[in-house]
N, C-alpha and C positions, 0 to 999 in steps of 0.2 A: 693082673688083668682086671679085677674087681676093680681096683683103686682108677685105674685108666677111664673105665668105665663112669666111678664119678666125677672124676674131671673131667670129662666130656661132656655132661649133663650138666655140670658147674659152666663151665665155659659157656655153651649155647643157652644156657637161663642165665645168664648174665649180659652176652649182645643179647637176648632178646628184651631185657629190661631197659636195657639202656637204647636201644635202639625204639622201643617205645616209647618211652619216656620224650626221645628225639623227636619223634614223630609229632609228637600230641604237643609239644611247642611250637615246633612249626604250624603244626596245623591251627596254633592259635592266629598265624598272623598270611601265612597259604594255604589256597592259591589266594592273589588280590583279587583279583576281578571272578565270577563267578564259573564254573568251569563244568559241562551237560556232559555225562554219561550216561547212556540211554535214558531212562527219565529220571535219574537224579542227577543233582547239580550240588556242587562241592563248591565249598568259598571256606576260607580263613572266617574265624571264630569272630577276629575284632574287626575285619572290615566289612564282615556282612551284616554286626550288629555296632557300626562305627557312631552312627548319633545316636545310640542309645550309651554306649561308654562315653563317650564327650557330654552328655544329660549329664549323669550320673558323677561323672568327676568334676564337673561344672558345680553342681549343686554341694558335693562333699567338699569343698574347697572353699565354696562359698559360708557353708554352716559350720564346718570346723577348723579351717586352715587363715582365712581372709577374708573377714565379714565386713561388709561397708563400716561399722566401729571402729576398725582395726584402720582403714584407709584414713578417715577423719582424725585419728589418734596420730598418722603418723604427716597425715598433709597438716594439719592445723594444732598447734603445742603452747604452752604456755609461754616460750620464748615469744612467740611470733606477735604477742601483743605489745612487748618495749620493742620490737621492731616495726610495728604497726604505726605506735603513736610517734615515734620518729621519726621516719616515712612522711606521715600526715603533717606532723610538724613542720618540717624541710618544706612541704608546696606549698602548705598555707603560708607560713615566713617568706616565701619568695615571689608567691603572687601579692601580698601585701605588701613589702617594699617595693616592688615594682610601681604601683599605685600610690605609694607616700614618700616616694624619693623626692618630692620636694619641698617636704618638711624637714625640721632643722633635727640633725642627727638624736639630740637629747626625747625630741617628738618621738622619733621613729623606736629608738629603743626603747620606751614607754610602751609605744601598741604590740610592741614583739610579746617584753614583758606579758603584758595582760595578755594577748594569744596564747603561749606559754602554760600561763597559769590554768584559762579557762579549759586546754587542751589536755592538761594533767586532770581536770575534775568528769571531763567530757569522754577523752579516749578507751577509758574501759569500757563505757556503754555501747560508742560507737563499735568497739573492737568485738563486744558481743554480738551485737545484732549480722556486724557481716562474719562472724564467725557462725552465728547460725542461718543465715542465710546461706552460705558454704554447707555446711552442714543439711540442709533442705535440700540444697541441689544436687548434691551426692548422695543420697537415699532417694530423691527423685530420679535419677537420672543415668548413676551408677548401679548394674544387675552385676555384681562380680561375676555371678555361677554362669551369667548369660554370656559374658566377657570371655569366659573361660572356655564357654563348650561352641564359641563362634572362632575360638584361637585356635581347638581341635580339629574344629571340621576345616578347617582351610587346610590344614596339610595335608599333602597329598601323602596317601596312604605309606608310601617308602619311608618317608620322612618319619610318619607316626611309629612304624616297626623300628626304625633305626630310634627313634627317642627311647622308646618301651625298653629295647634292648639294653639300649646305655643305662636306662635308670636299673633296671633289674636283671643286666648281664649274666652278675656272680650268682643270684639266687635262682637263674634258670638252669646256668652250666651247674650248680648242685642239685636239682632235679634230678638232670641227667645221670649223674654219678651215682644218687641215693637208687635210683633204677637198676644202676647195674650192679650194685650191693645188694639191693634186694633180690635181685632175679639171683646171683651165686646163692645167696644165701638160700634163696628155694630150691635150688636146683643142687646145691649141697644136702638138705634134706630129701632130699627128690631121689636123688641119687645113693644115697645111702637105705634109704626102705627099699627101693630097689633090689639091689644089691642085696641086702639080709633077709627082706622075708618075702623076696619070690625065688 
């Protein structure tokens, strides 16, 4: 009879942990929209404070995850300057013959030559200044965390709960479980003082 008695106190502090625990995730993300019982109103945790989390992930994303550094490091490398001067090479060579094709071949391969050469002495410089001109209009112009928390707010809230969930499914549905481990395990204590010293 004793023993019945704390597994029955196990049992019900255990749904009730876990049915806690249930609750209070939900209620991170329901109700969406805000929802008046007599004078108080009830909304889900992240869409009632939805641009203050999109701020806040915006900005943490920004400072530690994907800093405009990070963007320039991976738009502009040190390959891209022997493809730069190549590039530049190819026009210049093509609008110049264009222009001296009616000079005698041994002429025209002279002015490439010297193009060439002058283009090997010239092209890092060149390749600097619009690497940093690049570089200026991406810190000008580029807000990642701004980027980031105008990407949150477009979704529409289903969309947001359905991401949140995907990314952090498994460590909610263990929430849930640690709830209902904790509550047996209270309610296994609960249940045995119980039982011995009343």
């Amino acid at each position: 009879m004793k023993y019945l008695q704390v597994l029955l106190v196990v049992v019900i502090s255990a749904l009730i942990g876990y049915t806690t625990n249930v609750l209070a995730i939900k209620s991170l993300f329901r109700p969406i929209r805000p929802v008046k019982l007599g004078p108080f109103r009830f909304q889900g945790l992240i869409p009632k404070r939805r641009f203050e989390v999109a701020r806040s992930i915006g900005s943490m994303v920004a400072s530690e995850l994907l800093s405009q550094d990070d963007l320039i490091s991976q738009i502009i490398d040190d390959q891209d300057e022997e493809r730069f001067r190549k590039l530049l090479l190819e026009k210049i060579q093509k609008i110049v013959l264009e222009k001296i094709a009616f000079l005698p071949l041994g002429f025209q391969d002279k002015i490439l030559d010297t193009i060439e050469e002058k283009m090997d002495k010239e092209s890092p410089k060149l390749f600097n200044e619009v690497k940093t001109l690049a570089e200026d209009h991406i810190r000008n112009k580029v807000d990642v965390g701004a980027l980031i928390e105008e990407k949150i707010n477009a979704l529409d809230l289903e969309r947001l709960e359905e991401l949140i969930l995907k990314i952090s499914g498994k460590e909610l549905r263990a929430i849930e479980w640690v709830g209902l481990l904790m509550g047996a395990g209270i309610g296994l204590i609960q249940g045995l003082l119980t039982v011995y010293l009343f």
